[in-house]
C-alpha positions as CSV (number, residue, x, y, z in Angstrom):
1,X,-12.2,-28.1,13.3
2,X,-14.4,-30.9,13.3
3,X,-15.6,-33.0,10.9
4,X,-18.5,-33.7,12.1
5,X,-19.1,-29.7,11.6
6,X,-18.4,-29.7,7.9
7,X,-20.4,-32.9,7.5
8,X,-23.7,-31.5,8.9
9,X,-23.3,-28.2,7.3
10,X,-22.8,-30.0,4.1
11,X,-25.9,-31.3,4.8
12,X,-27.6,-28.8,6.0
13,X,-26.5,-27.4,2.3
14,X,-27.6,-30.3,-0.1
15,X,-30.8,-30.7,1.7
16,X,-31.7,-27.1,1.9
17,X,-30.2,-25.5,-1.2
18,X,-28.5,-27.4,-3.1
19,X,-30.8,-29.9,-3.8
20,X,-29.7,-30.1,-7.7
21,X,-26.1,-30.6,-6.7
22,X,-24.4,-34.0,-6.9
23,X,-22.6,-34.2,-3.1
24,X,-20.0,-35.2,-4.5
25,X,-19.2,-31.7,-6.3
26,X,-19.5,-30.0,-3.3
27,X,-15.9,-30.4,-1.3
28,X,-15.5,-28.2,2.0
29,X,-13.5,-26.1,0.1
30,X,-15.3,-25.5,-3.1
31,X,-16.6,-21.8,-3.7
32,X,-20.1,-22.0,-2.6
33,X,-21.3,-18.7,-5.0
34,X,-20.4,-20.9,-8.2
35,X,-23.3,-22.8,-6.5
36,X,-25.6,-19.8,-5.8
37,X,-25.0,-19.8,-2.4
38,X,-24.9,-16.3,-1.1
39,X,-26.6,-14.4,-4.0
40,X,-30.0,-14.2,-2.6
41,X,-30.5,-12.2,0.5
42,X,-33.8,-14.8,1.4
43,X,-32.3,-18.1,0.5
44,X,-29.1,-16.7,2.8
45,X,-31.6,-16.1,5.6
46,X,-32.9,-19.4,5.4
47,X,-29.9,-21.1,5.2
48,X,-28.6,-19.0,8.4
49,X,-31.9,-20.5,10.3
50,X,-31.7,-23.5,8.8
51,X,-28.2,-23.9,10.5
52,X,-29.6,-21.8,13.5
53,X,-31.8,-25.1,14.1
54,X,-28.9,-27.9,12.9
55,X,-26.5,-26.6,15.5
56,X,-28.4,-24.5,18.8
57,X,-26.8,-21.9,17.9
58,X,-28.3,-18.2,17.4
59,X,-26.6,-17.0,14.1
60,X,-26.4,-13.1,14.3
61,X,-26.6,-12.3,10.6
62,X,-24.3,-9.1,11.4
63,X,-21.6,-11.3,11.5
64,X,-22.6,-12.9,8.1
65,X,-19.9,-11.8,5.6
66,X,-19.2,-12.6,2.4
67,X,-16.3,-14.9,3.3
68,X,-18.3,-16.6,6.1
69,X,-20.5,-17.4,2.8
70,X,-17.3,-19.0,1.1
71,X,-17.2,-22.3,1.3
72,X,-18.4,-24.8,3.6
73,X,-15.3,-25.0,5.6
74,X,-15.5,-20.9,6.2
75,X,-19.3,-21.5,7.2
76,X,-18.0,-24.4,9.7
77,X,-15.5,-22.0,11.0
78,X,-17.8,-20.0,12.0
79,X,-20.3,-22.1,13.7
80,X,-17.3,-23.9,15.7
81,X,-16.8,-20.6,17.5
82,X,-20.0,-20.4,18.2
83,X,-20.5,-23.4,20.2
């Protein structure tokens, strides 16, 4: 998988999100609920559309599971079979 991948969805992550979180405490494979990523079914739709627009990609949110939410490196996963 690409770096580049985890990179922008880290991004996409601390400037979307995570705003509070130092990027350094966020690693590709650190549990992204401990952050509150996942909880909220709005803040999980915009982070979908928000990585909808980073990538090209359409995101079909049937597909979202729980462990797609994970971790950053579960999210790129995802988004590298997609394009």
């Amino acid at each position: 998988m690409s770096e580049d991948i985890q990179s922008r969805v880290k991004s996409v992550l601390l400037k979307n999100h995570l705003r509070e979180i130092n990027a350094d405490e966020l690693g590709y494979d650190s549990p992204l609920v401990e952050f509150g990523v996942g909880l909220d079914s709005i803040a999980t739709m915009e982070l979908l559309v928000a990585l909808e627009e980073e990538f090209k990609i359409p995101i079909d949110d049937q597909e979202i599971t729980p462990q797609v939410l994970e971790s950053i490196e579960s999210i790129s996963e995802y988004i590298a079979g997609k394009i």
